[in-house]
N, C-alpha and C positions, 0 to 999 in steps of 0.2 A: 504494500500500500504506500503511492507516496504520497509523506506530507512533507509540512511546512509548518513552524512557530505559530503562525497566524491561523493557522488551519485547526490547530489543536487548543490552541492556549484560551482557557476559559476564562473571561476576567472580572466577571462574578466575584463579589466578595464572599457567599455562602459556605459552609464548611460544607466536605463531603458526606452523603448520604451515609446511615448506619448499615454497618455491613458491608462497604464498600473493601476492597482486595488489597489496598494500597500498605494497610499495617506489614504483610508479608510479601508488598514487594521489591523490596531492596535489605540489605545490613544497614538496619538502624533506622530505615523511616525517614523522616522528615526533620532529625536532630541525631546530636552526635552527642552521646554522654559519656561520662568519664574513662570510660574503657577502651570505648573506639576514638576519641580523642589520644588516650596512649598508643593502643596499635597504628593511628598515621601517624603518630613522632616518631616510633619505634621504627616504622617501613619508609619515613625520610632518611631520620639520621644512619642508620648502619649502612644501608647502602652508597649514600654519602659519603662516609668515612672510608667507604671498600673506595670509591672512583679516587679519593683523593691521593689512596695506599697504591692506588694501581701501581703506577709510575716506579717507585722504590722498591715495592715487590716485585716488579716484573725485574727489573735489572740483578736486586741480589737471589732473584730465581733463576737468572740466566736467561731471561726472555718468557714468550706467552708462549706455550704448544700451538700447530695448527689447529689441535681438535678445538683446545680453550676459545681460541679466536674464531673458529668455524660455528662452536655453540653460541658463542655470544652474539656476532650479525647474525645467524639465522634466528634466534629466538628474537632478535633485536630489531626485527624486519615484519616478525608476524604478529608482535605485539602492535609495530608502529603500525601497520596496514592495519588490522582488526580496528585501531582503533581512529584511523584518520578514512577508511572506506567505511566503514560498520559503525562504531559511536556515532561519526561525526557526518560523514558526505550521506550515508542510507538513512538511518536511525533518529537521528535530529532532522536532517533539510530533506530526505526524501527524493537524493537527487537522481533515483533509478528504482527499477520493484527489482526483489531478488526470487527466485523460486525458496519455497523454503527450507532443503538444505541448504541452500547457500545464507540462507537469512539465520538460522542459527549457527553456523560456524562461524559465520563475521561475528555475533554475539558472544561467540566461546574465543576469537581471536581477541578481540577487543578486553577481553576480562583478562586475559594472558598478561595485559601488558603491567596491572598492577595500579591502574588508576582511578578505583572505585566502583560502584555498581552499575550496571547498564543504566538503569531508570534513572538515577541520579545523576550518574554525567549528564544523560543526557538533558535533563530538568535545568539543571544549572548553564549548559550551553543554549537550550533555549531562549533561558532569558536573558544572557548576556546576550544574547541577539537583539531580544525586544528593550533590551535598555542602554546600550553598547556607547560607552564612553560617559554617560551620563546618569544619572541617581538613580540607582535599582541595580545598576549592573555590579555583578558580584563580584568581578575581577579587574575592574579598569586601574589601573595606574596613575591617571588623573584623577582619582577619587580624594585626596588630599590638597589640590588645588596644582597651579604651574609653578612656583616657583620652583626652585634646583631642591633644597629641604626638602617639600612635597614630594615632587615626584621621584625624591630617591627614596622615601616613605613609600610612595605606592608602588611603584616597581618593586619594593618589596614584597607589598600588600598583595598584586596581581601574580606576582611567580608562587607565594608559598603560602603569605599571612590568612590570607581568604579561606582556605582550606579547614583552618581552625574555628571558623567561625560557626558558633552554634545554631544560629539562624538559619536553617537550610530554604534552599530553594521547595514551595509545593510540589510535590510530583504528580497528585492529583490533578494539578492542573495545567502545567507543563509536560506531561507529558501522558498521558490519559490513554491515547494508546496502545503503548507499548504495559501499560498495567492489564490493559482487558486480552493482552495474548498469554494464556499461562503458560508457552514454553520459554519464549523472553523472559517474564517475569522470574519462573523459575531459574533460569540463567545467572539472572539479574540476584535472588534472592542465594545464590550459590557461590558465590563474592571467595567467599574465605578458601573454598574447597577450590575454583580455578587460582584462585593466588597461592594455594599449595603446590599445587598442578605444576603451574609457571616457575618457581623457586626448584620443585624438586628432580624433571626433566634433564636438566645439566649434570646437575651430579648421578644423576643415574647413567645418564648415556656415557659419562665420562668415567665414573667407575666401571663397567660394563667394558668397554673397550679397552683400556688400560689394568683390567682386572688388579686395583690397588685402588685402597682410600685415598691414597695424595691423589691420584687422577681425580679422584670424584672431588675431594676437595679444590683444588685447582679447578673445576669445573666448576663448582658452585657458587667459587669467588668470582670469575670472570663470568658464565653464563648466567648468573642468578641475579650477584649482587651487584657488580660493575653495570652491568646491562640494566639492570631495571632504573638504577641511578642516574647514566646515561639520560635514559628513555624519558623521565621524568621531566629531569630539566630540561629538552629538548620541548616536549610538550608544554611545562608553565613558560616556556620565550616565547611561544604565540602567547600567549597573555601577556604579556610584559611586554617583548622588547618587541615584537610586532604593534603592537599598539602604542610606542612610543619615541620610535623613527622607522627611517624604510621609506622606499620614493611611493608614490600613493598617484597612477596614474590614471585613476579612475573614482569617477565620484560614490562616495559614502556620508553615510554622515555622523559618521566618528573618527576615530586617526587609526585607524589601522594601514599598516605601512611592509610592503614587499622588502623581504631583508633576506637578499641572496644566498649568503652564506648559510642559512640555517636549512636550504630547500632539500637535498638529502637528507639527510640527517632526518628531518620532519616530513617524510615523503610526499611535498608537493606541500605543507601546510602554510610555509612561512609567505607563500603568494598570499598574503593573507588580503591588499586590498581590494582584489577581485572578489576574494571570497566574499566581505562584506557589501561591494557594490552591489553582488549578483547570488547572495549566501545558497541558491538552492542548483547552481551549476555544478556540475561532476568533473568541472575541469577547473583546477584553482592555478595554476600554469599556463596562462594563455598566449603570452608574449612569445616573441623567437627567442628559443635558450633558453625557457623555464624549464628546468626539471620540474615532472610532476609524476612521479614513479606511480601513485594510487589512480591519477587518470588514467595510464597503462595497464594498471592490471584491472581496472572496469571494465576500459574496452576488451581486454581479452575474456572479461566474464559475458559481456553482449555478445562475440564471436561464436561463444561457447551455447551460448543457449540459456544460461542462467540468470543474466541480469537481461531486462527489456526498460523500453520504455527512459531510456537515458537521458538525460535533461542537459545534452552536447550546446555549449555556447557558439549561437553563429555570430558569425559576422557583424550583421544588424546590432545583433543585440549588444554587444562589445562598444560598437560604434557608439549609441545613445547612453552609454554608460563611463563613457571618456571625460578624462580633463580636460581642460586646455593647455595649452602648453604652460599658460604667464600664472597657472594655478597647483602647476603638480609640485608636489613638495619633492624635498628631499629630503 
């Protein structure tokens, strides 16, 4: 089914109906108490610590193995797809239907990567849609105001601070949807058991082949914990540092801003000011020389028979959606 922010988002003030599915659709609902506020410190900072170790470890280890380095971009590639085709281009903007095998593996991809529950990302990305750079949005960087002070407050605020914040976004009404599918939802409500999933893959595969605990440890350090560290921060620089430079040659009406350097890495995410001029296109790379690795593997899911109904940016529509030149930022 595609949708759109607009399409789902009920903006009724009423509470939800009694009996309504939402208490068991995500870990933890619509607030985050004391426990699951520790387990995201606990799933920032170690892994944290592992990216920052990497460097000194690798050297007095005498380098990374191929298997270590081959576990960590592959798992490092099916998180970031799961969650920049599946959370974020299907699941939120609707920007393709998938049959539904494919529509619950992007949902099993997507939860690999260690970034929350389906329902809930996606609740919280919807409404940084509908409020995006201004009062309601959960992650702007200018939410502090411009000076230099500010906005290095919010680019804190937008990369990690928000995360903690006990006000969650409704899901009942952001995302309303994906609560009345119960194999999503259960997905979605299955949070801890794919984030087991995802952490324990490497040191399996790497014990397994190396038949010794250091390979699986070695594995665990680089496939599990460097990788999901990685991952993270790679994902909160669209929130941050996308939304607070980057050349923006197309009109939006917030600063979200194209920033090259992050475009691997973020498979096609960091084109971020297309994305907001045009949030429900399947191509966030439109320019010559965008990498955009997740419009690649769409199209090869359209090829395939799996994805229809693709919402490919023409021409036209690119056109009415341009700067001027005496307007693009850098």
């Amino acid at each position: 089914m595609n949708t759109t922010p607009d399409d789902v988002i009920d903006d009724s003030s009423a509470p939800p109906p009694a009996g309504a599915p939402l208490p068991s659709a995500t870990l933890g609902g619509d607030s985050k108490g004391s426990i699951e506020q520790f387990a995201l410190l606990l799933f920032i900072v170690v892994p944290f610590l592992a990216l920052l170790a990497a460097v000194p470890l690798a050297w007095s280890w005498g380098g990374v193995s191929w298997l270590d380095l081959a576990l960590m971009v592959v798992m490092y590639y099916v998180g970031c797809h799961g969650i920049t085709i599946g959370f974020h281009r299907y699941f939120t903007h609707g920007s393709f239907k998938a049959k539904r095998p494919l529509r619950i593996a992007l949902a099993v991809a997507g939860s690999l990567a260690v970034e929350g529950p389906l329902v809930r990302w996606v609740a919280d990305h919807r409404k940084h849609h509908k409020f995006s750079d201004a009062e309601g949005d959960p992650h702007s960087p200018w939410r502090f105001g411009e000076t230099l002070p500010a906005l290095m407050k919010g680019l804190w605020w937008a990369h990690i601070g928000w995360l903690f914040n006990e006000e969650q976004t409704p899901q009942q009404k952001y995302a309303p949807d994906l609560i009345k599918d119960p194999a999503i939802r259960a997905v979605s409500r299955q949070f801890a058991l794919w984030t087991l999933v995802s952490l324990l893959i490497p040191p399996l595969v790497g014990g397994l082949v190396t038949m010794s605990w250091w390979g699986a440890f070695t594995a665990f350090f680089w496939g599990s914990l460097v990788r999901v560290a990685l991952l993270h921060h790679v994902t909160w620089s669209i929130n941050s540092i996308c939304h607070a430079v980057g050349k923006r040659p197309f009109k939006s009406r917030d600063r979200s801003g194209n920033v090259w350097w992050l475009a691997v890495l973020s498979c096609g995410e960091s084109w971020h000011n297309l994305h907001h001029a045009d949030p429900t296109s399947a191509r966030h790379g439109v320019l010559r020389g965008q990498i955009d690795s997740s419009a690649r593997i769409i199209r090869w899911f359209e090829q395939l028979g799996w994805a229809t109904n693709v919402r490919w940016p023409s021409a036209e529509r690119l056109d009415s959606r341009r700067e001027s030149a005496s307007t693009n930022a850098a």
